[in-house]
C-alpha positions in Angstrom: 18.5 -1.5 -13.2 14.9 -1.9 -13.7 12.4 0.6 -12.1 10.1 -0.6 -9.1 6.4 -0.9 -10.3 4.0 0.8 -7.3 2.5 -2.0 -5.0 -1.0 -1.9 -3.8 1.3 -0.8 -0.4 2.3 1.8 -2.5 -1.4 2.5 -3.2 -2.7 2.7 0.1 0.2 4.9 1.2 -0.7 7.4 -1.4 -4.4 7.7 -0.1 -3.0 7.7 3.4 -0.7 10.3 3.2 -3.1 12.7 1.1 -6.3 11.8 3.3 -4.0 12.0 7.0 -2.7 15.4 5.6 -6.3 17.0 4.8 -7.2 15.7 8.0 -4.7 17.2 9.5 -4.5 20.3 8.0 -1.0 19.6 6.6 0.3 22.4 5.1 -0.8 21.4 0.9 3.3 21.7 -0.5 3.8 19.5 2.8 1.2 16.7 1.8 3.3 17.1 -1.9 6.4 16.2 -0.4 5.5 13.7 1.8 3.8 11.9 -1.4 7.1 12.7 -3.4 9.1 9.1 -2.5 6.3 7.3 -3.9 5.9 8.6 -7.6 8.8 6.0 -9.9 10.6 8.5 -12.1 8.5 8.7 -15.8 5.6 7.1 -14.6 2.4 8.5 -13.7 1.8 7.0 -10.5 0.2 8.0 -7.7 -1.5 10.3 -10.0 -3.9 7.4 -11.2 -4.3 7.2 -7.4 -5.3 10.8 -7.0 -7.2 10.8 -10.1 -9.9 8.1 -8.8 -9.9 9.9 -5.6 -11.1 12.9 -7.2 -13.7 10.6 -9.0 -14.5 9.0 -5.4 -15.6 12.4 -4.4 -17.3 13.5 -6.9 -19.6 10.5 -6.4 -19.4 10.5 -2.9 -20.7 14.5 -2.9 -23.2 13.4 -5.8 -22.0 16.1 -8.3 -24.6 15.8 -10.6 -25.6 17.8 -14.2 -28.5 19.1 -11.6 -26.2 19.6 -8.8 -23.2 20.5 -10.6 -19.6 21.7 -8.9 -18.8 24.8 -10.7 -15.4 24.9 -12.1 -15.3 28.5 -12.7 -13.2 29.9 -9.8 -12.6 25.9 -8.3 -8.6 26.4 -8.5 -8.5 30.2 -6.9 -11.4 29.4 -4.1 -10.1 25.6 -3.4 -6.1 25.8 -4.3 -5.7 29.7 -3.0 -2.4 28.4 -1.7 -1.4 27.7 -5.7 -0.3 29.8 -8.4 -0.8 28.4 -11.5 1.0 29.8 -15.1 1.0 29.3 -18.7 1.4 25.7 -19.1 0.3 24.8 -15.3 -2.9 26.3 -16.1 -3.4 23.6 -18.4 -1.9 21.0 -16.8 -4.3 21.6 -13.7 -7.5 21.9 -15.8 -6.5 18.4 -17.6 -6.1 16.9 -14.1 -9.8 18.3 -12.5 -11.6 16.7 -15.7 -9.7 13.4 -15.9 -11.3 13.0 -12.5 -14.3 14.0 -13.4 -14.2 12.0 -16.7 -13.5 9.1 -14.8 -16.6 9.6 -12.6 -18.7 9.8 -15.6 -17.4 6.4 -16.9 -14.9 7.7 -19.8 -11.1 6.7 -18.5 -8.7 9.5 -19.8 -5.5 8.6 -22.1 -3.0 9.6 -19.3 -0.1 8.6 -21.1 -1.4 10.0 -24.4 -1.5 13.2 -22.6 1.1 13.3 -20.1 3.6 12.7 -22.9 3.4 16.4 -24.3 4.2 18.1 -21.4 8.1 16.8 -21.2 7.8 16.9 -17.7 7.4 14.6 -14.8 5.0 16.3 -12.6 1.2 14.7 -13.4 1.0 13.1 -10.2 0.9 16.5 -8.7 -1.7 18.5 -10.4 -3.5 14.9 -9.8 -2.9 15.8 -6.2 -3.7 19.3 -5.9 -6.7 18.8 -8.8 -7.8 15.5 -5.7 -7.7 18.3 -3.0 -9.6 21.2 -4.5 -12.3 18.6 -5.5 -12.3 17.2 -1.6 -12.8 20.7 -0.7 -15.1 21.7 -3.1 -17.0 18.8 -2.4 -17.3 19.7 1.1 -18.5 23.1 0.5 -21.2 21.1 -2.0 -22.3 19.2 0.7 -22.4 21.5 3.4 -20.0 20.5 5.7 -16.5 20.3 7.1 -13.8 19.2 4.6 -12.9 16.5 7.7 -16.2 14.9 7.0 -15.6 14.6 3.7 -12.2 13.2 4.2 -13.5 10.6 6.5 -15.8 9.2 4.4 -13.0 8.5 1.7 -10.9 6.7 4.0 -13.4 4.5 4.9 -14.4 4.0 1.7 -10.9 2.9 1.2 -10.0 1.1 4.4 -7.2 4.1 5.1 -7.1 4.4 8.8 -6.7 8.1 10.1 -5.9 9.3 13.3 
């Protein structure tokens, strides 16, 4: 049987459910799992989705060489609620800088990368690498990580409550 390719529905629901959770301070492992129905078995998606999100706010916070988000201590200050070990600690830096690649006009080789870690998961460090930029972006800017998440759903069209 041949595997569903993700929908521009599919898309938007990925935004939607990350954005709605932040917005409603969803418990993070609960934003994962409502995300989880979405990702098609050996396939990167929605981290592609997560990925641009995390460029989105860079842009959106104007992370510049001047203005620069630090990365030294992003995961502990903006994922406190994540352990990450041996191979995870890879895995999550390769997802914060394919964002921020992205932003700065190189697209990563997902599938060149993914491929090495025998594992199915990049769509969640995507997501978790998505939220600590979001919140490090707020804390960047000054202001409530809600702001921040509003101005990504507009940009996107994603309605929030």
């Amino acid at each position: 049987m041949a595997q569903k390719r993700p929908t521009e529905d599919d898309h938007r629901q990925a935004l939607h459910r990350l954005l709605d959770g932040l917005a409603t301070n969803t418990d993070l492992f609960d934003i994962v799992a409502s995300v989880a129905d979405l990702h098609p078995k050996n396939n990167t998606f929605p981290g592609e989705v997560f990925m641009g999100l995390a460029a989105d706010t860079l842009e959106l916070v104007d992370a510049t060489r001047e203005h620069p988000i630090s990365y030294e201590g992003l995961r502990e200050t903006f994922l406190p609620e994540c352990t990450f070990r041996g191979r995870d600690n890879r895995k999550i830096q390769y997802a914060i800088f394919s964002g921020a690649s992205l932003r700065g006009g190189l697209e990563p080789d997902l599938l060149d990368e993914v491929i090495w870690w025998n594992s199915d998961d990049y769509w969640r460090y995507a997501l978790f690498a998505a939220v600590a930029l979001i919140r490090a972006g707020a804390q960047h800017q000054g202001v409530p990580v809600a702001r921040i998440v509003e101005q990504l759903a507009e940009l996107h069209g994603v309605p929030l409550p």
